[in-house]
N, C-alpha and C positions, 0 to 999 in steps of 0.2 A: 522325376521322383516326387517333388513336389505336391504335382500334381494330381499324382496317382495317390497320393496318400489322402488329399485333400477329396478328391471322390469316393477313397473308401470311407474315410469319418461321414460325407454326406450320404452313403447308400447304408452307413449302418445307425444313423441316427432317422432316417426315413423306414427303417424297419420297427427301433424299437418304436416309433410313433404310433406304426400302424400297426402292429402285431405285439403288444403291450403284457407280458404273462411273468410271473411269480419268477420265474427262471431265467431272466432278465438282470443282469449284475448294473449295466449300465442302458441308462435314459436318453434323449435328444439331449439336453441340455450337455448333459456328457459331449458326445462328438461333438455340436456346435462350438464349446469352447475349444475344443482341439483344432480345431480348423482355425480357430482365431490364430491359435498359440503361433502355429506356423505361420503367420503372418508378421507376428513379433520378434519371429526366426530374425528378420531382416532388418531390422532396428540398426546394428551394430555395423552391418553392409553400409546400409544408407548414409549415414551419418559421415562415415570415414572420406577420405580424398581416394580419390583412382586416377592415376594418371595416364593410366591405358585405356584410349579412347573404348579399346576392342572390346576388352573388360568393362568398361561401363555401358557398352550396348548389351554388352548379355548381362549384365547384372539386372538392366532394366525390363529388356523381354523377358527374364525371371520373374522378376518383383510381378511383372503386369499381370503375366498370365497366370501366375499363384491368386494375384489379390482377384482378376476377373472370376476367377475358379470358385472362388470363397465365396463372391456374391452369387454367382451360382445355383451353387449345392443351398445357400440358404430360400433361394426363392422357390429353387425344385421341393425342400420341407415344406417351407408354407404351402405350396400348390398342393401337396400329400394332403396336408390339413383340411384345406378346401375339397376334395375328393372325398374324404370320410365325416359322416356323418354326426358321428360325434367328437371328435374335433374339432370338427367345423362350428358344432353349437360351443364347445366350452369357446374358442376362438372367437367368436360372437359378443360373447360375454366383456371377453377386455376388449376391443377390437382392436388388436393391438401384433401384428404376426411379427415372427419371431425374427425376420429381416430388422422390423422397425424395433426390435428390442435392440438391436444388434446394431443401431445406425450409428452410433457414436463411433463403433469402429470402422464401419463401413467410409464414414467421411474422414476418417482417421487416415486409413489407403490411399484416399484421393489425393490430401493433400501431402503425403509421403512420397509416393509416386510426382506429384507435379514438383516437390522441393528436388527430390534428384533430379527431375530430367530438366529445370534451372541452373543446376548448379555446375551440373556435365556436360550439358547441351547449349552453353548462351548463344553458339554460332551455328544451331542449326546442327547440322548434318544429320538428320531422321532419315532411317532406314525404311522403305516399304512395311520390311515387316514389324520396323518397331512402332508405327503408325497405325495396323493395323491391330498389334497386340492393343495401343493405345483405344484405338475405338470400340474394340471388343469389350474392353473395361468398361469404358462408357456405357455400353450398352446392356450391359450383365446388371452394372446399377440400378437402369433407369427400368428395367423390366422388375424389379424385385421393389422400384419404390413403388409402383403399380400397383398391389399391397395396400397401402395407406387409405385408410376411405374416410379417418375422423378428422374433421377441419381444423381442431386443434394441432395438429400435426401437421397439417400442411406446410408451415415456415422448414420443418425439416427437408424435405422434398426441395422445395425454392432454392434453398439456403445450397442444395449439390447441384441443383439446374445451373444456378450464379456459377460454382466454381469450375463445371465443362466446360460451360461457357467462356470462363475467364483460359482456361486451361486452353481450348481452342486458337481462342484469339492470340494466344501467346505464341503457340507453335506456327501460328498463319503469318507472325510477324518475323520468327527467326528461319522459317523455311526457307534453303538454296535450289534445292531441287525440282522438278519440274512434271512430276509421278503423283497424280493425282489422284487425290480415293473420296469416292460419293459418301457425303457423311449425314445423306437430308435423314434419311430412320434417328440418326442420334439428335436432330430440331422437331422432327417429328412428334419422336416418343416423351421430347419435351411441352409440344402443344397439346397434347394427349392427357399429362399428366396434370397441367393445367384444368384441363377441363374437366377434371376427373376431382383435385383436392380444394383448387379454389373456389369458393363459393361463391362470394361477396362480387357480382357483376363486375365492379368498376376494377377491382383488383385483379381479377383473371383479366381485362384487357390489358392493365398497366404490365402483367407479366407477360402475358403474351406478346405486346409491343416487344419487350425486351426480347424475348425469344428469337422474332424477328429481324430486330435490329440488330442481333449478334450475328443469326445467318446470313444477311447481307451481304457481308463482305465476301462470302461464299458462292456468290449466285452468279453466274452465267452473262457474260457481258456482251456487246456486241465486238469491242474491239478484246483482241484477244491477252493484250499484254497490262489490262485492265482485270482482266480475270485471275483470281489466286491461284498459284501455282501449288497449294497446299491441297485443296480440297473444293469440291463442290456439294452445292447444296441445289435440288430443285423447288425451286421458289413457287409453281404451281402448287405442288405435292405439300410444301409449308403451311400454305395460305388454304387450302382443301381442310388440313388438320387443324388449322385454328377456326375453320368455320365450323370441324363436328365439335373443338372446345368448346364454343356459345353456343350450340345447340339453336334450340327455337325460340331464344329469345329475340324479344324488338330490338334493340342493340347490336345485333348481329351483323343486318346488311350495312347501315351506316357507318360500323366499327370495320368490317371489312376494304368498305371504298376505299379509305383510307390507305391501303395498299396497293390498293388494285391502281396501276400505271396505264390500263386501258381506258380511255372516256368512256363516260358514262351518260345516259340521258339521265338530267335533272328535271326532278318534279317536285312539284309546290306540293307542300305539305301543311301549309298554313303555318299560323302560330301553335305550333306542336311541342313536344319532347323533341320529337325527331328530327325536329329545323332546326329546335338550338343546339342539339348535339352536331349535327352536318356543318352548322354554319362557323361550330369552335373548331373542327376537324380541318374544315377549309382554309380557317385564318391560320391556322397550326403548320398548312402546306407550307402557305406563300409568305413565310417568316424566312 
């Protein structure tokens, strides 16, 4: 029910966007708050104790797939935006889409969502599908922060990457089970976004490290009881998307080695940039 309501507020504020006339009672801005509202439905849910494990998994595959739903319907508006041509210029104007207007609630969800599945979950027991409701979440986010192109804003973006991140790590630590689900698109769409909001060289590697240092724990081992029983991550497919984050810069291949577990042939570079960056990379290894 939820949800069906939540895709009519987003099909009918995607109408009045793009079909705007005198006869018009209500605006986007209308249905986007409706769509929030039902999100605040769950306030009162959240908050309470449940002592029924059974009731606490569906209260949470609820919450998930409402809140994925919300982010959603707001990214599908802004792509409307982007489609029409004048929308797209006044949008231009603030560079500002209506997702990143909305981001306060949007991290709002995240950390609601990750406070229950703490509070009701400390010993584990994720369901297939409440793991998947979970990544679907993930992933409804990181497509609609995709959106964001002014650098001031970037810390916004970071600031949700940090909390999957931390949210991952969490579940990787209390998971019993042994039903794995491929989660490299959700590190992906994080080195992506990287590469897309942070500007400033040194800072896009510092986050990208982090990117990568979260998926680790996730990657593919040789011995198999070293391997997460939560999730996998493919650490080529990782390392592919933080090379199209650097782009064509000089910084690229030497910021890359750094990952790369295959030798490498070493060439003198002289007294370079690119020697002193290799040779603090190198001392950085063998600490």
């Amino acid at each position: 029910m939820f949800t069906h309501t939540i895709q009519a507020w987003g099909c009918a504020s995607r109408v009045t966007l793009l079909y705007p006339t005198s006869s018009v009672l209500l605006d986007t801005s209308h249905g986007v708050d409706e769509m929030l509202k039902i999100a605040r439905l769950f306030d009162d849910k959240l908050g309470a104790d449940e002592s029924e494990k059974e009731h606490a998994q569906h209260m949470l595959r609820l919450v998930g797939t409402s809140y994925a739903e919300i982010a959603s319907q707001l990214y599908q508006i802004d792509s409307d935006v982007d489609s029409d041509a004048e929308t797209r210029y006044e949008s231009s104007i603030s560079g500002r889409t209506i997702f990143l207007e909305k981001f306060s609630h949007i991290e709002r969800m995240l950390r609601d969502y990750d406070f229950y599945s703490r509070k009701h979950f400390s010993q584990g027991m994720f369901t297939p599908e409440s793991k998947s409701v979970r990544h679907r979440l993930y992933r409804e986010v990181l497509q609609g922060c995709a959106g964001v192109t002014l650098p001031a804003d970037y810390g916004h973006v970071v600031r949700v990457c940090k909390l999957i991140m931390d949210h991952l790590s969490w579940q990787e630590e209390q998971c019993q089970d042994s039903v794995q689900e491929d989660i490299t698109e959700i590190f992906v769409d994080m080195a992506l976004l990287a590469g897309t909001v942070v500007k400033v060289p040194d800072e896009r590697m510092y986050v990208l490290t982090a990117i990568h240092n979260s998926a680790s724990r996730f990657f593919k081992r040789k011995k198999s009881f070293e391997t997460s029983s939560y999730a996998t991550v493919d650490r080529p497919a990782l390392v592919g998307a933080m090379r199209m984050a650097m782009g064509d810069s000089e910084l690229t291949e030497p910021f890359l080695r750094h990952f790369d577990k295959r030798p490498t042939k070493q060439r003198a570079r002289g007294n370079t940039a690119m020697a002193f960056i290799e040779e603090m990379m190198r001392k950085d290894r063998n600490r």
